[in-house]
N, C-alpha and C positions, 0 to 999 in steps of 0.2 A: 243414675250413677251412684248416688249418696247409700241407696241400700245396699248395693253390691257390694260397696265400700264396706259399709257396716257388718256386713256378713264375713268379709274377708279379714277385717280387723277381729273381731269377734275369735275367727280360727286363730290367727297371730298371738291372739293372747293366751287361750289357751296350748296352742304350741309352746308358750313359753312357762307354762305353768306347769305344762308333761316333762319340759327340759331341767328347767329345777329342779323338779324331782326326781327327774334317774340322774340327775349328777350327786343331787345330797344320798342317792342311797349308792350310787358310785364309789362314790366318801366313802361312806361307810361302810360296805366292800372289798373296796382297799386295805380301811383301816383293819378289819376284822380277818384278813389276808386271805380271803374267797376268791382267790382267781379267778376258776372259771366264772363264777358269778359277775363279777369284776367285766370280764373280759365281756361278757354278752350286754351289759350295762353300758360300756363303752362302747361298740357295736353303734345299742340301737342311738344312745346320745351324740355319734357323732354324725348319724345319716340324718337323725331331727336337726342337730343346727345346721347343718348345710341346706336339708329342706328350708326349716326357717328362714336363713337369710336370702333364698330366693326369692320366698313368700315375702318377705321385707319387701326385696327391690322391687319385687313386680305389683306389689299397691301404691308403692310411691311414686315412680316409674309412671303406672297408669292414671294417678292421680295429677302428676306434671303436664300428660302428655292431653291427660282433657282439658286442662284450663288452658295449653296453647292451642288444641282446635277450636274450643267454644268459644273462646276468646277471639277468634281468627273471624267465625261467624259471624255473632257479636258485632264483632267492628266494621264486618258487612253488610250487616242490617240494618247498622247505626249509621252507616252510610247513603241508603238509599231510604231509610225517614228522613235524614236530616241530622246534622252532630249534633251529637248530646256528652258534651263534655264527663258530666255527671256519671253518666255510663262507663266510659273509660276510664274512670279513676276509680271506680269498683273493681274494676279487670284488675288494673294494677296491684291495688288491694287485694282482691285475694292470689295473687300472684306472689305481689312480698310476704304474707302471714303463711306461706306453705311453703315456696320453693324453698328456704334457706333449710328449714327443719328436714323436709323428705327429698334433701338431698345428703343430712349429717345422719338420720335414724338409720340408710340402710348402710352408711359409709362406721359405724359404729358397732353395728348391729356383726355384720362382717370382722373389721377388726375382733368379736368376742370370736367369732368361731372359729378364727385365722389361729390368735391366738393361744384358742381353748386346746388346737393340735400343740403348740407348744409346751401349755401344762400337762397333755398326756407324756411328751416326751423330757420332762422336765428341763425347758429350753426355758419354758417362763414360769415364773411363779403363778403357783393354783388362784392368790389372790386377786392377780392383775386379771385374769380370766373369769373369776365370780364379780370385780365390781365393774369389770365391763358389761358384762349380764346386764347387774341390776340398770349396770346407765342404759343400755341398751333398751329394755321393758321401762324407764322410765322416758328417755327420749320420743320412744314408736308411741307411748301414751298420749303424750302432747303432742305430738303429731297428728297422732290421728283423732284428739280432738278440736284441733285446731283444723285438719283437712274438713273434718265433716260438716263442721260449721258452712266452709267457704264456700264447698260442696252444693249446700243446701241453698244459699243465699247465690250461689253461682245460677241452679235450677230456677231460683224467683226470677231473677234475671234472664234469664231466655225467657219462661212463659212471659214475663211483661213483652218482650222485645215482641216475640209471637204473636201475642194480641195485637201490640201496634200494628205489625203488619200485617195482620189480618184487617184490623180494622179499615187501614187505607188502600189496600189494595181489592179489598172485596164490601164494594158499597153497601149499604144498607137495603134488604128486598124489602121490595113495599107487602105490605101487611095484606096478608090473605080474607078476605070477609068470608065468613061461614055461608 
């Protein structure tokens, strides 16, 4: 799961580095009074953030939704070794260090481009819509170096859980002689 993540975040950043950039030459565009030009910039910039913040919701989304089923196994594995305290307070763990974030990065991330419709219409100002942006590429940052982490440490976690049960459920074969 941790790579998929990483390839998905990977696009997300760049997403938002193509987005920055046809909005500063948007800007400037506008400012240079190139309509049509203007007009094809705001086109592709408004069909990228919509993309984007689906892209947002659906790694975060998918990232919630594995740590409640692994988590769900997890605690049914941990059942049939025997409690292991230790175990469930990792769950939890990476439970509190993701959900708060990749539930505000993609509720954020939305706001810029909810918004961004209202600086085309000048309902909002252009600024409140550039430093939603930056919070936005700054929030999904820390998010998703904080998913990845838990991600990964969530993965060492199942293969231990794995091995124990392999180990107990599948005895030791006696050793073969040549």
């Amino acid at each position: 799961m941790h790579r998929i993540f990483l390839g998905i975040a990977i696009w997300i950043v760049l997403i938002f580095a193509a987005e920055f950039g046809i909005g500063i030459m948007l800007w400037l565009a506008l400012d240079a009074k190139q309509i049509e030009t203007a007009q094809s910039l705001l086109n592709y910039h408004m069909l990228g953030g919509i993309f984007l913040a689906t892209l947002v919701c659906v790694i975060h989304v998918m990232t919630m939704f594995h740590f409640i089923g692994s988590g769900k196994e997890i605690k049914e594995a941990v059942e049939v070794l025997g409690g292991d305290a230790d175990v469930l307070k990792q769950l939890r763990r990476f439970k509190m260090q993701t959900s708060g974030i990749a539930t505000l990065a993609p509720l954020i991330t939305g706001a810029a481009v909810i918004l961004g419709g209202g600086a085309h219409t000048k309902a909002t100002a252009t600024q409140i819509h550039w430093a939603l942006g930056i919070l936005a590429l700054a929030v999904n940052l820390a998010a998703f170096w904080l998913e990845y982490r838990a991600l990964k440490a969530n993965l060492a976690l199942i293969n231990e859980i794995d091995a124990r049960l392999k180990s107990q459920s599948m005895p030791a074969l006696p050793e073969r002689t040549p």
